[in-house]
N, C-alpha and C positions, 0 to 999 in steps of 0.2 A: 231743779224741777224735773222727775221725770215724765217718763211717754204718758203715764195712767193722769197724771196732770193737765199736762197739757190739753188731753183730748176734751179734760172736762169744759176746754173754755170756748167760747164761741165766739163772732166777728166783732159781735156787741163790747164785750169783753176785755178785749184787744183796744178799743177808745177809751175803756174805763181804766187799764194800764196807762195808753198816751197821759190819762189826764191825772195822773198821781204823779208822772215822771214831772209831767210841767208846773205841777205844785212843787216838785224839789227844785227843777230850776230855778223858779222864782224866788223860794228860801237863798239859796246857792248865790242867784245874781245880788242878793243883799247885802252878801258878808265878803265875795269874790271879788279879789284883789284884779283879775282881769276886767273887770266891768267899772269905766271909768264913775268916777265919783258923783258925777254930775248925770250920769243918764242911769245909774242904780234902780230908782225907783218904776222910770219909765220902761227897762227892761224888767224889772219883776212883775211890775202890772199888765206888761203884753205874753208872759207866760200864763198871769192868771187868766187873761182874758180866753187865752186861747185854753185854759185848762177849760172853761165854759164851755165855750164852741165845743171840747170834744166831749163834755157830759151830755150837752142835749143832741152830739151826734149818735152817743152810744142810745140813747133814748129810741129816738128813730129808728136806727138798724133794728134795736132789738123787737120794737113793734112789727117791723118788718120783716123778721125771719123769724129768728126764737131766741130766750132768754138761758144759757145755761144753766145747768142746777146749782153754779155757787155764784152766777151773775150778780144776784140782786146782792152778795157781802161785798165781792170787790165792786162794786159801785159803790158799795156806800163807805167803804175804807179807802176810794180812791176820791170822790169826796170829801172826805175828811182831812184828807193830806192838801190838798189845793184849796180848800172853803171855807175849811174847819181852820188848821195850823198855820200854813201858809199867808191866809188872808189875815189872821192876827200877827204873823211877824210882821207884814206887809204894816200894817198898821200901825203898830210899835215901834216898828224901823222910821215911818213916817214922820211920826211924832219925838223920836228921839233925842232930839237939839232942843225941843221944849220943854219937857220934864228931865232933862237932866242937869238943869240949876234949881229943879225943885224938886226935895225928895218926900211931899207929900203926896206932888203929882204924877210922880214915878210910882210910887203904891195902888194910885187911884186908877191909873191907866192898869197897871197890871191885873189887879183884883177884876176889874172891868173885862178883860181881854181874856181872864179865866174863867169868869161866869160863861163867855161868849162860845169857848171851845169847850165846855162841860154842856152849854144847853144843845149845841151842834152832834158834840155826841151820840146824847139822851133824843135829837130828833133823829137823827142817819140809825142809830141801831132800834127804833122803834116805827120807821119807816112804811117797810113792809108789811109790819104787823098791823099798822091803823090806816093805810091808805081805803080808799074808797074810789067808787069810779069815776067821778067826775071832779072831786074836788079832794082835796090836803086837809088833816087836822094838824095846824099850826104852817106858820109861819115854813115856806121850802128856805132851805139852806142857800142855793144858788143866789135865790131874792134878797137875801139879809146881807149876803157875801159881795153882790154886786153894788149894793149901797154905801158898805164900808171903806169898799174899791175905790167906790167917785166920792165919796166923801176926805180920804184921804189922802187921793191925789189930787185933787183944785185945792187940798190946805182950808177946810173949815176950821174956824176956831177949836181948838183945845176946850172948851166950856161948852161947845155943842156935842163933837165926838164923843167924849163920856155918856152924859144919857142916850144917846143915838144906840150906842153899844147894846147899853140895859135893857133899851125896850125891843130892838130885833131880838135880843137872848132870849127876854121874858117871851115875846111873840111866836119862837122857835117853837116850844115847848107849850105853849096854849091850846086852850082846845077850842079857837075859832077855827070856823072853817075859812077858805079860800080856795077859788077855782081852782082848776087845773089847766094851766095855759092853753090854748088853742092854738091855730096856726097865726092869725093873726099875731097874738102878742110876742111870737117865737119869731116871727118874721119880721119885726119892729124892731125885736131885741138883737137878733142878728143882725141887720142894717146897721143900728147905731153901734155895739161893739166892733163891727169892724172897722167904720168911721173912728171911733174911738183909738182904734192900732192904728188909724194911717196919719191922724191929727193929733191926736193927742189934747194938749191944753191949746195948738192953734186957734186961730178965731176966737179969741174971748173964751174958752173951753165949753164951747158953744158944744159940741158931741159927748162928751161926760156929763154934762151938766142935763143932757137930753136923753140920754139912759139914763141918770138918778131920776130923770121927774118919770119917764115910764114904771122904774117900779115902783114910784113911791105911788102911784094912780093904782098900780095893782094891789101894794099891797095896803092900803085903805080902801080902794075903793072895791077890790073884790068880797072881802067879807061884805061889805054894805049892798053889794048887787045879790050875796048870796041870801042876806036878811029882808029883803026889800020884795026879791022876784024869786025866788025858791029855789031849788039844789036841779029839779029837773028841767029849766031854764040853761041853765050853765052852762051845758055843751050846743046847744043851737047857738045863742050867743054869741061867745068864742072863735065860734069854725065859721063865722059866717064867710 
């Protein structure tokens, strides 16, 4: 990379790097023969989790100072690499002692996990161009990404994960709307993700179990607050 490079990137920028690097590690920690067999999974999911923390850090900063002129691709290419890919190896690595004495359900998951990073795509590189100010058209990546996460680390059934897949993918790429988190819900969601990294499935997997129901409240229940009470409700709301 040269100096004309460099300059173009800003502090923002620099988190959206962290968090593509910790999307490889997490890939890495999967296949890495240093990473004992047995804590694999819990070491790739405390990459991803922390690939989050550093999305919604570059978030902040960049509201807070300014957004480079090529911020908004390596965000969404650094994204992509922890939300997008990552959280489908994550996935597929998870499930992998299950469908591999069945090779319809090795098809079924894959087909599944390709629609998931084709509709992640089609939302990260359409991003910018359909945001609006208070609310997402379709389903945010982070939201679908962190469900996959706690759903595949407490071990749901194999016959639930499949459709779960389908309908975040389909939901990616929709054109419902949903809020744009506030601080509240960012400051919920950070509480319990780092619960998450310190506990794990402790206590009954009482802290995963407690970020999947946050988003899954958000993500039902904020189209339904934006149908119900209207789009310029949504930021009073949220920030209260």
């Amino acid at each position: 990379m040269n100096d004309d490079m460099t300059k173009r990137l800003s502090v923002a920028d620099y988190f959206s790097l962290v968090n593509a690097a910790l999307g490889f590690f997490a890939i890495i920690a999967l296949f890495s023969s240093l990473v004992p067999e047995e804590l694999k999974i819990r070491v790739s999911l405390t990459f991803l989790l922390l690939a989050l923390l550093a999305d919604g850090l570059d978030g902040i900063i960049a509201r807070k100072t300014r957004r480079s002129e090529v911020g908004e691709h390596i965000d969404s290419m650094a994204d992509m690499t922890s939300m997008g890919v990552a959280t489908s190896v994550f996935v597929y690595l998870s499930y992998h002692d299950f469908v591999s004495s069945s090779f319809y359900s090795h098809i079924y998951l894959f087909i599944a996990l390709v629609f998931y990073i084709s509709a992640a795509t089609i939302r990260l590189s359409s991003f910018y161009k359909m945001k609006k100010e208070n609310y997402y058209i379709g389903l945010p990546v982070p939201a679908s990404s962190i469900i996959l996460l706690m759903l595949a680390f407490i071990q749901v059934g194999f016959i639930m994960i499949l459709p779960v897949i389908v309908i975040l993918s389909a939901l990616m790429i929709s054109n419902i709307d949903f809020p744009k988190p506030g601080r509240r819900l960012d400051t919920i969601a950070t509480i319990l993700i780092f619960l998450t990294l310190l506990f794990g499935c402790s206590y009954s997997c009482v802290f995963p179990l407690a970020l999947l129901v946050a988003i899954l409240i958000y993500t039902v229940g904020g189209p339904l607050y934006i149908r119900f009470f209207g789009q310029n409700k949504i930021k009073t709301f949220l920030n209260k």
